[in-house]
C-alpha positions as CSV (number, residue, x, y, z in Angstrom):
1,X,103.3,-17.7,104.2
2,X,103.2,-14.0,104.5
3,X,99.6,-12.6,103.7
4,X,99.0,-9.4,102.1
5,X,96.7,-6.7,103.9
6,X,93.6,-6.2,102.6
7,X,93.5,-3.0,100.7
8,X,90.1,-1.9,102.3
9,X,91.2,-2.4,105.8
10,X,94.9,-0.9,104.4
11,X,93.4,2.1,103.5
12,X,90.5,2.8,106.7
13,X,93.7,1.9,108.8
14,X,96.3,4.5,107.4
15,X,93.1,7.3,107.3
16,X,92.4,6.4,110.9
17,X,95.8,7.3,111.6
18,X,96.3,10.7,109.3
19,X,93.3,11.8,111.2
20,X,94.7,11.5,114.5
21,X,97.7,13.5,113.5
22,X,95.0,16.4,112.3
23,X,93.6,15.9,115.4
24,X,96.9,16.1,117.6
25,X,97.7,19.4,115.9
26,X,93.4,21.0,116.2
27,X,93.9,20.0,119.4
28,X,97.3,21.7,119.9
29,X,95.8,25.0,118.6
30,X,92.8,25.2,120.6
31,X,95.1,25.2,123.3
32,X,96.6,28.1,122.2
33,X,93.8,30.3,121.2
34,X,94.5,33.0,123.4
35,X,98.3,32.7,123.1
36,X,100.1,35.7,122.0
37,X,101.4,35.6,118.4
38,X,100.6,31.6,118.3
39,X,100.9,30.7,114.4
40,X,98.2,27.4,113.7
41,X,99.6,24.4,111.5
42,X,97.9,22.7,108.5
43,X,98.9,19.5,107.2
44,X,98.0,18.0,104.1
45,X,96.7,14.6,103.1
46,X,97.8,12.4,100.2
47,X,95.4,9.6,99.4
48,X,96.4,6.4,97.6
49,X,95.9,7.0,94.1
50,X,98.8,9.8,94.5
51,X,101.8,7.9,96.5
52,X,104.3,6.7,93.5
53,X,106.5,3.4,94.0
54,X,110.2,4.6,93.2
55,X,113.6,3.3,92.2
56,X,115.7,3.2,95.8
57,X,118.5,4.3,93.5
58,X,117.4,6.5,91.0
59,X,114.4,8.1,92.4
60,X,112.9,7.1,89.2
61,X,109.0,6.7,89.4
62,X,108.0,3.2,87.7
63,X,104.5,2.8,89.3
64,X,101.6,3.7,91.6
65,X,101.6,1.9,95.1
66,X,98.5,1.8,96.7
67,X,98.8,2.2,100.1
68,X,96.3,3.9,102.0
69,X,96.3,7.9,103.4
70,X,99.4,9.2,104.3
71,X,100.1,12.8,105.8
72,X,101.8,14.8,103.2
73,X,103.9,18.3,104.7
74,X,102.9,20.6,107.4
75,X,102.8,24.3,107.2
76,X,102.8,27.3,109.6
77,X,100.6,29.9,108.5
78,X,102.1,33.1,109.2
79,X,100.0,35.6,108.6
80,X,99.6,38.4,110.4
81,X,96.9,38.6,113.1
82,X,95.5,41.8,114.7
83,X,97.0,43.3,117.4
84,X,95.2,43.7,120.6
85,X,95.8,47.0,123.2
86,X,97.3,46.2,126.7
87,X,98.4,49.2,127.8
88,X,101.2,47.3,129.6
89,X,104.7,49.1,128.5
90,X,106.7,45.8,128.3
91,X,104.1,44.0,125.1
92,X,105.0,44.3,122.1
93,X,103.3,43.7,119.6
94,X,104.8,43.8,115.2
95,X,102.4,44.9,112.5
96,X,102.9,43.4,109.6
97,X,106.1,41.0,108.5
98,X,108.9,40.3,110.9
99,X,110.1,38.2,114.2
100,X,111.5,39.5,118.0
101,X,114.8,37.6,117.9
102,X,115.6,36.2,121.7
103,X,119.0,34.6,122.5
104,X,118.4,31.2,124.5
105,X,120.7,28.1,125.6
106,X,120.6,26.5,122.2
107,X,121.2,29.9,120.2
108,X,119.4,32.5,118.7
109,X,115.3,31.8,118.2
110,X,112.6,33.8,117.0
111,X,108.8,34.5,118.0
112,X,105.7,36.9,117.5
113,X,104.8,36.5,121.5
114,X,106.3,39.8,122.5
115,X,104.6,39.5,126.4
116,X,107.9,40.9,127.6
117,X,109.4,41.9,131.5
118,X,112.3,43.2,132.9
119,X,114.8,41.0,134.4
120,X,116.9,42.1,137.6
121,X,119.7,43.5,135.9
122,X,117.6,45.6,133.7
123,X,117.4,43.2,130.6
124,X,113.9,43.0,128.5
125,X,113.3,39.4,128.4
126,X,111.1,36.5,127.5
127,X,108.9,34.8,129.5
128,X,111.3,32.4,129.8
129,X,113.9,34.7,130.7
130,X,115.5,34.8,128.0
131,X,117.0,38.0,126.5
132,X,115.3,39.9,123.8
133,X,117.9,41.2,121.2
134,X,118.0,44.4,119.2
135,X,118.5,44.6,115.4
136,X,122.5,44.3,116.0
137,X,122.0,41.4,118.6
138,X,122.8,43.6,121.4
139,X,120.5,42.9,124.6
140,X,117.6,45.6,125.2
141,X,118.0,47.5,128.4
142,X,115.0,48.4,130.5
143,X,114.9,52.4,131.3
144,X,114.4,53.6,134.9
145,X,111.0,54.2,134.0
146,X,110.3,50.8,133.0
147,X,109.5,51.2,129.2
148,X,111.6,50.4,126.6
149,X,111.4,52.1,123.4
150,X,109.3,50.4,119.7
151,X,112.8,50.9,118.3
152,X,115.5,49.3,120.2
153,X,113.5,46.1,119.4
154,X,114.9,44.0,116.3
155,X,112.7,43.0,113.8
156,X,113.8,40.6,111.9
157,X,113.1,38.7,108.7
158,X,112.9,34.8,108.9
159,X,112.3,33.1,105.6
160,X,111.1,29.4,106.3
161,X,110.3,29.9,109.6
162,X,110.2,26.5,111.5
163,X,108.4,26.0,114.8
164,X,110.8,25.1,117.7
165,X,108.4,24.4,120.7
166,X,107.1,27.4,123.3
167,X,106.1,29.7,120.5
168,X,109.5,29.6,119.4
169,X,110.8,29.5,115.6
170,X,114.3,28.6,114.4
171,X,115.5,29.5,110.9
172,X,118.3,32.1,109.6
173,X,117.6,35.5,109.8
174,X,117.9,37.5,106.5
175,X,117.9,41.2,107.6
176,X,115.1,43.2,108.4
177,X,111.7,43.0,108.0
178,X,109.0,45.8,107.2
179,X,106.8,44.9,110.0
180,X,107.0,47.8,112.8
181,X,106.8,47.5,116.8
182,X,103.5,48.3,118.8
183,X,104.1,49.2,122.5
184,X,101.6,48.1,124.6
185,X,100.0,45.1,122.4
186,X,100.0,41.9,121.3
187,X,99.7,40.6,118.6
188,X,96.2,38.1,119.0
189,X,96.8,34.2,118.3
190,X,96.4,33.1,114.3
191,X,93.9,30.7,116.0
192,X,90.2,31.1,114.8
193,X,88.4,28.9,118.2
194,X,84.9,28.2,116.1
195,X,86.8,27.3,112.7
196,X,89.3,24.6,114.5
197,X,86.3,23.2,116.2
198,X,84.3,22.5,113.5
199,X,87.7,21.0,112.3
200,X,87.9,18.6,115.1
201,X,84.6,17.6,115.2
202,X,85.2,16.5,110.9
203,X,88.5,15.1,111.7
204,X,86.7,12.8,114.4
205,X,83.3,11.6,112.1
206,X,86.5,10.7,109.4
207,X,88.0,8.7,112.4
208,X,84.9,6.9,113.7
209,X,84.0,6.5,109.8
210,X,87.4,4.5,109.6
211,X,86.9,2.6,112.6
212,X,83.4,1.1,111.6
213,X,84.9,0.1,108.1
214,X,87.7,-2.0,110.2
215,X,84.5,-3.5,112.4
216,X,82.9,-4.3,108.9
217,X,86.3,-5.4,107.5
218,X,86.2,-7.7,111.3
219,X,82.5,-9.1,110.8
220,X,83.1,-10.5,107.2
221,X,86.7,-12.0,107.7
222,X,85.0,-13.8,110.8
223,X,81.5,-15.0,108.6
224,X,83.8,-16.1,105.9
225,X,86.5,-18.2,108.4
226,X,83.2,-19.8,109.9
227,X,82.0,-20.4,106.4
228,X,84.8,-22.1,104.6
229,X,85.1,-24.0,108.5
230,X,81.3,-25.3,107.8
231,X,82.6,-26.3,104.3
232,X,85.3,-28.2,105.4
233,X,83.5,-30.2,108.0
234,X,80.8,-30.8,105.8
């Protein structure tokens, strides 16, 4: 016979685990404190008064399910962070709204990291080596001098911007955006270092918390087996 789970141990269980996602991602962004143009995640929590128990068919909501913590949606945040002075001619840096498009294997991408170089045919690229594109998706050309001008960089607009991996973004450009190019600067990392580590350090005490409710959970399903065991001898 198939036993339900106990709802207390259901619910430490499935917040253990929604903490170690908050964790993975704190973690994630601490690395990335002093990356260039680095944009943090959030994720929200659902607890397990709000998860509803649908119709597979309809979508139809006939009842609450209780079920634990679950993690709801992640988002980028965005915003715009301060730029700091380099004074190397190849940073960029964009004040205000907008992405540097770059053109890689898998196709166009987009990013706020504009710690650029020349490659050996005179292309501005990514640290990757990838090219950096204009406005019109043109490559930018380094001049002999080694500088490149603000505006022969494309800014572009990027509604629902979705991280790709290496501080890259995918999503379909939608013209151009207001934000305007800084040479020599970055732009700083969205990463506030003493905010995400006070994070961390909540996000573990709500882990530990969950893991001494599954020991409790443990020490009365075993006092309760050797109970009823002393009954039945008895």
């Amino acid at each position: 016979m198939i036993r339900s789970v106990d709802p207390g141990l259901q619910i430490a269980a499935t917040g253990m685990i929604a903490e170690q996602v908050r964790e993975d991602q704190l973690t994630n962004d601490l690395s990335n404190a002093s990356t260039p143009g680095y944009k943090s995640d959030q994720s929200s929590q659902n607890d397990f008064s709000s998860i509803l128990l649908a119709n597979m068919s309809s979508g139809k909501t006939i009842g609450q399910l209780a079920t634990g913590v679950q993690i709801g949606r992640t988002v980028t945040d965005l915003s715009a962070a301060p730029l700091q002075t380099t004074n190397q001619p190849l940073d960029f840096g964009i004040a205000g709204t907008g992405f540097f498009a770059v053109r890689t294997p898998q196709g166009t991408a987009y990013t706020r990291d504009g710690q650029f170089s020349a490659a050996a045919n005179g292309t501005l690229v990514d640290q990757s080596g990838d090219p950096v594109l204009s406005q019109t998706g043109a490559t930018v050309q380094v001049g002999p001098g080694g500088t490149v001008a603000p505006t022969a960089l494309g800014v572009f607009n990027v509604p629902n911007a979705a991280k790709q991996g290496a501080n890259l973004f995918t999503g379909a450009a939608a013209g151009r955006a207001t934000g305007t190019v800084r040479s020599g600067a970055l732009e700083a990392s969205g990463v506030n270092a003493a905010e995400t580590m006070v994070h961390m350090i909540s996000a573990l005490q709500s882990y530990d918390a969950g893991q001494k409710t599954i020991q409790t959970f443990d020490d009365m399903l075993q006092r309760s087996a050797s109970a009823v065991g002393a009954l039945g001898g008895s």
